[in-house]
C-alpha positions in Angstrom: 8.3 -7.7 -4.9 11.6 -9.2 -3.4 11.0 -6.9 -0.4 7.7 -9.4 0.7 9.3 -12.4 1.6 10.3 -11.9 5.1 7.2 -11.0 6.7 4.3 -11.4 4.3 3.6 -15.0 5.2 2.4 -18.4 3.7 -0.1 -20.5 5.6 -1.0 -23.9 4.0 -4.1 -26.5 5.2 -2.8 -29.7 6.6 -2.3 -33.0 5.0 -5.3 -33.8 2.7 -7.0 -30.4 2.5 -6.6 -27.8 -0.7 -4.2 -25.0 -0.3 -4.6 -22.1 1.7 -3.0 -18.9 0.7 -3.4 -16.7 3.5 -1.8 -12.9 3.8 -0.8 -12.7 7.6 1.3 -9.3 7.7 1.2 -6.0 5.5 3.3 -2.9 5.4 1.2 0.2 4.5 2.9 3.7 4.4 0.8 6.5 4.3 2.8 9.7 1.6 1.9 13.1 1.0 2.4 16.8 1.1 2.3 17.7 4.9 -0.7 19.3 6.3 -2.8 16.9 4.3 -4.1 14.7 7.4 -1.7 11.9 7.0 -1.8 11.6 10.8 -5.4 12.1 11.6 -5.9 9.3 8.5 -3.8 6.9 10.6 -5.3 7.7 14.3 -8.5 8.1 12.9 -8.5 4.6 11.6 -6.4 3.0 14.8 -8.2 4.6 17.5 -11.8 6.0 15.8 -11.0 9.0 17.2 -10.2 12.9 15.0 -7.3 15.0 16.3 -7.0 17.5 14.0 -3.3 19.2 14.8 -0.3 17.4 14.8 3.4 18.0 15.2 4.3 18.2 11.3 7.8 16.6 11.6 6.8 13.7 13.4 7.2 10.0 11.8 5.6 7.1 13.7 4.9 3.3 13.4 1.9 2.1 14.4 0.7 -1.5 14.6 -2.7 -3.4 15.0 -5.0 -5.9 13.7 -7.8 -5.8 11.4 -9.8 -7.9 9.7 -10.7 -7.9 6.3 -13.0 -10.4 4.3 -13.0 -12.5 7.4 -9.1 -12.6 8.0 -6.9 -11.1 10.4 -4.1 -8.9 8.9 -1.2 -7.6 11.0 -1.0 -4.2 10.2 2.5 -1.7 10.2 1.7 1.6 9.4 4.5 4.2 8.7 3.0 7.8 9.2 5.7 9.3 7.1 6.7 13.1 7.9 9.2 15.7 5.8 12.2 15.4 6.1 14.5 18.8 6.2 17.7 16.6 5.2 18.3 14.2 2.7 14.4 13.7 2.3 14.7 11.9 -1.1 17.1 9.3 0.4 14.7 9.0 3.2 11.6 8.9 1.2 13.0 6.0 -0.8 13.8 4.1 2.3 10.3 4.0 3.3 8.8 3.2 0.3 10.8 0.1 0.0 9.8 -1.0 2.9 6.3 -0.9 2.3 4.1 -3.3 0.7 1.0 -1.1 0.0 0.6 3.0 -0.1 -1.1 5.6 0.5 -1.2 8.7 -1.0 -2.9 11.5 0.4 -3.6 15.4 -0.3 -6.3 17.9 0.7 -8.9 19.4 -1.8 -7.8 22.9 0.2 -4.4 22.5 -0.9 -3.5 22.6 -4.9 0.3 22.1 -3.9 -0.4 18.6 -1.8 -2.5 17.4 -5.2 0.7 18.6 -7.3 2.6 16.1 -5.6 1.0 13.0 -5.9 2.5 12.5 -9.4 6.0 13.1 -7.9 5.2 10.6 -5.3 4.1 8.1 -7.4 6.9 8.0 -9.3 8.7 7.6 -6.7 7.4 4.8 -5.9 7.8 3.2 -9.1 11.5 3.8 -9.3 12.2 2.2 -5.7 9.9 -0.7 -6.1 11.4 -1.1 -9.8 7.9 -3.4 -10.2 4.7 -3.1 -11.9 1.4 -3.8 -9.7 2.7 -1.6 -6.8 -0.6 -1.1 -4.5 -0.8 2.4 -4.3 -4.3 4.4 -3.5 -4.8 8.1 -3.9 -6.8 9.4 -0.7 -8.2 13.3 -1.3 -8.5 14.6 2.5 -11.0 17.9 3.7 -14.1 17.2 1.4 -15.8 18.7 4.0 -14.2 21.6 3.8 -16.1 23.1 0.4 -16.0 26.2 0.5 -12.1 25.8 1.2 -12.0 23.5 -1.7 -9.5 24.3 -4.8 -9.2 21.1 -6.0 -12.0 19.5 -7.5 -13.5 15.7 -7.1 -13.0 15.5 -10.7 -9.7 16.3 -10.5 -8.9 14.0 -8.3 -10.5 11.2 -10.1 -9.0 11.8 -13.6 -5.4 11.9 -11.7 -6.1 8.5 -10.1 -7.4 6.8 -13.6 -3.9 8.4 -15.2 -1.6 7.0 -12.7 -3.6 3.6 -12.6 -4.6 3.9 -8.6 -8.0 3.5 -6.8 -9.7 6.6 -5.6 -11.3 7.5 -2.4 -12.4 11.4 -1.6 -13.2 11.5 2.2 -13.2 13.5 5.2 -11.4 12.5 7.7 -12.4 14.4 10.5 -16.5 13.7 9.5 -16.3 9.9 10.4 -14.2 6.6 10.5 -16.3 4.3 7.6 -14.7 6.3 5.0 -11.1 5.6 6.6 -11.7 2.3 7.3 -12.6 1.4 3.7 -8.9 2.9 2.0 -7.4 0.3 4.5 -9.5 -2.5 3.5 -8.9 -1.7 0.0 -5.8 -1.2 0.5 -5.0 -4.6 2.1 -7.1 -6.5 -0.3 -5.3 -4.5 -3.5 -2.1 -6.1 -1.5 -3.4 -9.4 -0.9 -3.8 -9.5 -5.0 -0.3 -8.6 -5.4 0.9 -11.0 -3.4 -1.4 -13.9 -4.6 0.2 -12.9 -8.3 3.5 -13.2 -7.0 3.1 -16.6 -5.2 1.5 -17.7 -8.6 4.3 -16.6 -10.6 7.0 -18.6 -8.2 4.9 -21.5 -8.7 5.2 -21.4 -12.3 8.5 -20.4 -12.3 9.1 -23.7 -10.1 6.9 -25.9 -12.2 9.6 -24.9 -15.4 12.0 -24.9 -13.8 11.4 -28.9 -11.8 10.0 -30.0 -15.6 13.6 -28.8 -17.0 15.5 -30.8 -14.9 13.0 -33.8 -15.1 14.0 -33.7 -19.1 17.7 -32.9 -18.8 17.6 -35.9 -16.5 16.3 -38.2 -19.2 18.6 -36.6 -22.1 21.5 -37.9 -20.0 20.6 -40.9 -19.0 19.8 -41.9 -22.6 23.3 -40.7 -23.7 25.1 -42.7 -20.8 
């Protein structure tokens, strides 16, 4: 979790008050097969509004604010989009510079579920990490009679690979959006609570060590 440190920040209470841990920035990148609705997903949720085509090689940043639990988290979003060279090298770029993820496919599309696996281990090897944020988002439940992958599926994949699951549609309304990015966020804010912790620690050891090598030597001077 290395990768955190420059932008997910720290915010402590003044003099006299308890601690505040407070997550002020998050980098979510949104994976999957394309045709799946990774774009609609992201404009859906930024604007409230459903486009349903979009140019397929595209890749775009987006940035807002959104609140969650009553604080304000600045949002990055990296829509990724294939890539026709080098597309692992790329892939692996983004992913470490993400904090939480996304993955997506469509319940109309068995090839877009087939990937999810591939992409979460993708993510595993770049992070190199345990406790990597990642949710699986199934896209088009809406479209039924379409439908080739079933809820079940979907569900049993996410309980193997450890991830929350959400099945939506993201064209029928923007509640269903809006709650992956809140869990999301707060499956991040976890992480990154965890980490902090484990610094702490790590600091605590590390301050009492020197406190006792201290002693050791002036004792033997």
């Amino acid at each position: 979790m290395g990768e955190r440190s420059h932008h997910m920040i720290l915010k402590r209470s003044g003099s006299g008050a308890k601690d505040v841990r407070k997550l002020n920035r998050a980098r979510v990148v949104v994976l999957g097969h394309p045709g799946c609705g990774k774009t609609a997903l992201c404009v859906r949720f930024l604007t409230r509004r459903y486009i349903g085509e979009y140019q397929p090689n595209t890749e775009s940043t987006y940035t807002t604010d959104t609140v969650v639990d009553g604080e304000t988290i600045h949002l990055e979003i990296l829509d990724t989009a294939r890539k026709h060279q080098n597309e692992k090298a790329s892939l692996e770029a983004s992913i470490k510079w993400g904090d939480g993820f996304i993955i997506m496919y469509s319940v109309t599309d068995r090839e877009s579920f087939s990937a999810v696996k591939r992409i979460k281990r993708l993510i595993d090897a770049a992070k190199e990490t345990l406790g990597i944020p990642v949710i699986i988002v199934a896209n088009k439940r809406d479209l039924d009679r379409s439908r080739t992958v079933r809820c079940a599926e979907g569900q049993e994949l996410a309980g193997e690979l450890s991830c929350p699951f959400f099945e939506i549609s993201v064209a029928d309304g923007y509640d269903s959006v809006a709650s992956v990015f809140s869990r999301l966020i707060r499956e991040v804010k976890c992480e990154f609570l965890k980490h902090l912790e484990a610094m702490e620690k790590r600091s605590k050891i590390l301050n009492m060590r020197n406190v006792l090598f201290r002693r050791r030597r002036s004792k033997t001077q």
